[in-house]
MDTraj code that builds the backbone (N, CA, C; nanometers):
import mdtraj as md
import numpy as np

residues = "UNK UNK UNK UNK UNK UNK UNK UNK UNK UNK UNK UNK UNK UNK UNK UNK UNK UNK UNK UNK UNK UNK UNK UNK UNK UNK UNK UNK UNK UNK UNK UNK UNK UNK UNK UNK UNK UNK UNK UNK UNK UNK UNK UNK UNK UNK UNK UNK UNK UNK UNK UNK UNK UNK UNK UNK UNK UNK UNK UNK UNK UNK UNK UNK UNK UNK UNK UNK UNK UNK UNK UNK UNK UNK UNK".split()
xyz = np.array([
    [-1.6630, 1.6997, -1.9192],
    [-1.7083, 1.5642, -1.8900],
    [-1.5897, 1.4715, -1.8677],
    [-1.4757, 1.4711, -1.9758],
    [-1.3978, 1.4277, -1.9447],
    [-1.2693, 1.4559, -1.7979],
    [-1.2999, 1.5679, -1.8129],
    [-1.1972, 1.6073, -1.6551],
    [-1.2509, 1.5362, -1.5481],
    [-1.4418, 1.5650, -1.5498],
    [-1.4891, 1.4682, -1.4200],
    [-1.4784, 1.3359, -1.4289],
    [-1.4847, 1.2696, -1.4829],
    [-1.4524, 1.1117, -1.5292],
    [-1.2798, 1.1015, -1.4425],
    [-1.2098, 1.1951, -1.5111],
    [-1.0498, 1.1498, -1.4609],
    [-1.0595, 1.1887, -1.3354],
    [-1.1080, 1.2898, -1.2391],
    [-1.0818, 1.3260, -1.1339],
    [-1.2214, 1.2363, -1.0427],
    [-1.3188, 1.1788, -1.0407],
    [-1.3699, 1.0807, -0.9838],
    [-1.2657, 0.9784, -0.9885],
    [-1.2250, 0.9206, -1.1071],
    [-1.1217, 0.7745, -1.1165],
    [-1.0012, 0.8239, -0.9984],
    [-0.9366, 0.9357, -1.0026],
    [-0.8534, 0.9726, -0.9422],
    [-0.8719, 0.9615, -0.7902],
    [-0.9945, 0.9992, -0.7288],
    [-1.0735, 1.0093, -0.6143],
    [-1.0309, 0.8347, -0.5748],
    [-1.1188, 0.7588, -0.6798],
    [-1.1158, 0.5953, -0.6539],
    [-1.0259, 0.5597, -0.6001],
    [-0.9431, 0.5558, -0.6663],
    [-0.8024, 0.5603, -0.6462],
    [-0.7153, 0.6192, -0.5056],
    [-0.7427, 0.7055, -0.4984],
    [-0.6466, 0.7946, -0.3995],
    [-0.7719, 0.7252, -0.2017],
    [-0.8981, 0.7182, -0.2229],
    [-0.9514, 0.6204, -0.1000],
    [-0.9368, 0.5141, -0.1045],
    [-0.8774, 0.4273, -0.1878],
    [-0.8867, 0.2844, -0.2131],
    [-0.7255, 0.2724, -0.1495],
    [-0.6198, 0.3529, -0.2043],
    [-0.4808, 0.4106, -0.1273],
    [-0.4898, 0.3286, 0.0424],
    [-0.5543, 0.4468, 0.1111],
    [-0.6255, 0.4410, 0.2743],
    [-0.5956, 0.2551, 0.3160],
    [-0.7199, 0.2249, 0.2346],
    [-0.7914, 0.0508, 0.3001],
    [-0.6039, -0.0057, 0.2239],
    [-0.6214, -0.0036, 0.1405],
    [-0.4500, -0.1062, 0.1028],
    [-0.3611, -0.1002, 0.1851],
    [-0.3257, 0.0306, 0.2321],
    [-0.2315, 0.0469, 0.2968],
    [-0.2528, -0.0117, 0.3827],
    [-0.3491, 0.0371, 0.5101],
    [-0.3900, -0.0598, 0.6207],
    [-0.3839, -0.1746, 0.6204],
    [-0.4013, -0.2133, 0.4909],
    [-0.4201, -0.3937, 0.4800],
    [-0.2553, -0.4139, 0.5348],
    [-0.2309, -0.3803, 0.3963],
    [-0.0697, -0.4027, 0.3668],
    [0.0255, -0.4230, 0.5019],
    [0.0161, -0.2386, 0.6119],
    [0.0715, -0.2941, 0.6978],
    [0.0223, -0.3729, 0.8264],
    [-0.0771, -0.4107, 0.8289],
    [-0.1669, -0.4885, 0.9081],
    [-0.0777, -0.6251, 0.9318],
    [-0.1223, -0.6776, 0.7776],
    [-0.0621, -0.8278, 0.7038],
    [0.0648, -0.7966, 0.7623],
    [0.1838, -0.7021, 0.7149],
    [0.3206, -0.7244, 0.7560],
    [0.3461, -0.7307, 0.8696],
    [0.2595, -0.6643, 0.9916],
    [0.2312, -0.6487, 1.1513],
    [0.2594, -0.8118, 1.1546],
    [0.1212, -0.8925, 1.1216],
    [0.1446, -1.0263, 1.1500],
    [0.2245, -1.0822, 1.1141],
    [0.2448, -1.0826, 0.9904],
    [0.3935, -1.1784, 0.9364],
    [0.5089, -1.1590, 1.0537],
    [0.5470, -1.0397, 1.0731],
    [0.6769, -0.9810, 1.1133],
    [0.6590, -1.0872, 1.2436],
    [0.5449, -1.0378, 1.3209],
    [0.5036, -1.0725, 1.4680],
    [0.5373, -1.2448, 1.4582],
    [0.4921, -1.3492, 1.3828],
    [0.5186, -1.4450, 1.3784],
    [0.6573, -1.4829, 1.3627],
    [0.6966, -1.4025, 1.2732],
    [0.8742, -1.4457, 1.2393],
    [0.9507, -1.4048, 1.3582],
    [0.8847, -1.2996, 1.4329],
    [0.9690, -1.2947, 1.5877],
    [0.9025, -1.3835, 1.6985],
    [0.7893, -1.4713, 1.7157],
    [0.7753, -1.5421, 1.7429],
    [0.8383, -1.6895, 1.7220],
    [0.8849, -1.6850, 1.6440],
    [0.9206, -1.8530, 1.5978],
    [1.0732, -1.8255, 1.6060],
    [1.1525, -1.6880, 1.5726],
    [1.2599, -1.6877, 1.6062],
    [1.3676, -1.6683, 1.7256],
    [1.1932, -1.6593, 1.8023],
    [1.2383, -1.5511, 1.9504],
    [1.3444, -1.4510, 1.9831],
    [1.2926, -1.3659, 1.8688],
    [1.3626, -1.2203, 1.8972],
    [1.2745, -1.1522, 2.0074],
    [1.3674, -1.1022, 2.1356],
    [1.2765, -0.9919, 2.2026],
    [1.2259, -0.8973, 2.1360],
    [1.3366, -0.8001, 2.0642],
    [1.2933, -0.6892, 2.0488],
    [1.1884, -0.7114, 1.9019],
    [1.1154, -0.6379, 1.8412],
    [1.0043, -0.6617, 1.7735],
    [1.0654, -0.6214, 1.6012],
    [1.1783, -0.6886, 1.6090],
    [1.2858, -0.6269, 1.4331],
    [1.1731, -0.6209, 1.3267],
    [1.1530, -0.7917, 1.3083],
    [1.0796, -0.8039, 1.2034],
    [0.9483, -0.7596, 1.2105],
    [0.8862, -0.7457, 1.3068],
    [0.7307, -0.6483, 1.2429],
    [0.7545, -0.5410, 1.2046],
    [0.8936, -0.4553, 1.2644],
    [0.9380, -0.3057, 1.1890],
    [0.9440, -0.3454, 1.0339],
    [1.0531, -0.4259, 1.0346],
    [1.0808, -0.4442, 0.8891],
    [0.9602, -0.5108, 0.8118],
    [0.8797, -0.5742, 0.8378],
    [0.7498, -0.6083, 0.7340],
    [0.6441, -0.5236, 0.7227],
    [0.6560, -0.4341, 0.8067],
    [0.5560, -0.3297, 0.8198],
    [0.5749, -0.2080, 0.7360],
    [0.7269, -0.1912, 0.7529],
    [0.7721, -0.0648, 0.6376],
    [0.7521, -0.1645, 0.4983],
    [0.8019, -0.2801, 0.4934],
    [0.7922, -0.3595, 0.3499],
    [0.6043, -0.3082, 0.3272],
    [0.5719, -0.3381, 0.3812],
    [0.4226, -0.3430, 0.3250],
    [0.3721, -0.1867, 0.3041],
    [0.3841, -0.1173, 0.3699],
    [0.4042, 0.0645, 0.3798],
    [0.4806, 0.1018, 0.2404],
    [0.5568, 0.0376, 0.1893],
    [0.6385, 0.0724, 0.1161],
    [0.5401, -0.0049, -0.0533],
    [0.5015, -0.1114, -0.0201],
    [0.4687, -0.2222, -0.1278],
    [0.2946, -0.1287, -0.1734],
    [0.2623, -0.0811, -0.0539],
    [0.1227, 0.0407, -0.0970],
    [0.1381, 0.1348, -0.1626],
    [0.2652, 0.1771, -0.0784],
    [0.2630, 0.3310, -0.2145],
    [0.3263, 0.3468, -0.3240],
    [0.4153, 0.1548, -0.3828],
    [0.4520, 0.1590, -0.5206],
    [0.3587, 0.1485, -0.5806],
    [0.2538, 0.0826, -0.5502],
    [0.1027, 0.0146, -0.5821],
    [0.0059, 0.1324, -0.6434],
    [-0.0056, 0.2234, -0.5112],
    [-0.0685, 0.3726, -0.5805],
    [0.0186, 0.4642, -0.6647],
    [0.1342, 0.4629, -0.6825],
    [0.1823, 0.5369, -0.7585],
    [0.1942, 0.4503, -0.9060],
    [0.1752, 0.3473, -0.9161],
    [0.1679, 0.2694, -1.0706],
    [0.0280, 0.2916, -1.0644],
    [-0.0628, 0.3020, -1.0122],
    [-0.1764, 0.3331, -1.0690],
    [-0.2367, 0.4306, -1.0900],
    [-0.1659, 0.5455, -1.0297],
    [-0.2133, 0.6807, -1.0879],
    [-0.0885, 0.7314, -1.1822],
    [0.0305, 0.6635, -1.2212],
    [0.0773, 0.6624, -1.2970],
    [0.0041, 0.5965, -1.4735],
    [-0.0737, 0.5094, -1.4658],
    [-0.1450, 0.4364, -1.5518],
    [-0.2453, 0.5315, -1.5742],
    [-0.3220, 0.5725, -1.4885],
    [-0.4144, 0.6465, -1.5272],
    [-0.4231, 0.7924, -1.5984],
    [-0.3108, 0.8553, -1.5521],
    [-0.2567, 0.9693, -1.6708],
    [-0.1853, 0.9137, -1.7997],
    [-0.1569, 0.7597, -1.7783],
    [-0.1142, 0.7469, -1.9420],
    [-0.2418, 0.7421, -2.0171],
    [-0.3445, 0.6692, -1.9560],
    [-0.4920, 0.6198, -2.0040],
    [-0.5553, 0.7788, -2.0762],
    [-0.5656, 0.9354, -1.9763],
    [-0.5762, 1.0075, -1.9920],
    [-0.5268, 1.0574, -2.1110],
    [-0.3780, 1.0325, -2.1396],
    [-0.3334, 1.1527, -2.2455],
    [-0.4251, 1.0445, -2.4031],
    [-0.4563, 0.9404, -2.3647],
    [-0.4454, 0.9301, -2.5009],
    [-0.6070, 0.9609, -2.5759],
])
top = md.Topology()
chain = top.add_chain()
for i, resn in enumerate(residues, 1):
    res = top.add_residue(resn, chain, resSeq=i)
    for name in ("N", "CA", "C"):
        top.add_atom(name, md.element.get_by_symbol(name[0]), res)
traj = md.Trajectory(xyz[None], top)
């Protein structure tokens, strides 16, 4: 009972991953896109760089939370 409990939560977790991420680099798409708009960079720097920021800001996000959830587990 308890294994299915952790491996549903785990499930939650690991599709909920998917939609964040997307968000994440979606949001940094625009940010970036604006900051090269207003700075008039041709080439497209900052949506690279806010896009990996946000790519990057998802999967510290899922890894503290399935990090949390095996602490929750052992005890």
């Amino acid at each position: 009972m308890k294994d299915k409990k952790f491996l549903y939560k785990l499930l939650a977790i690991t599709s909920s991953f998917i939609y964040e991420a997307l968000a994440a680099i979606l949001v940094g798409f625009f940010i970036g896109w604006g900051l090269d708009y207003l700075f008039g960079f041709e080439n497209p720097i900052m949506r690279l760089i806010f896009m990996v920021v946000g790519a990057l800001a998802a999967v510290r996000n899922f890894m503290v939370r399935v990090y949390r959830l095996g602490v929750k587990s052992d005890d």
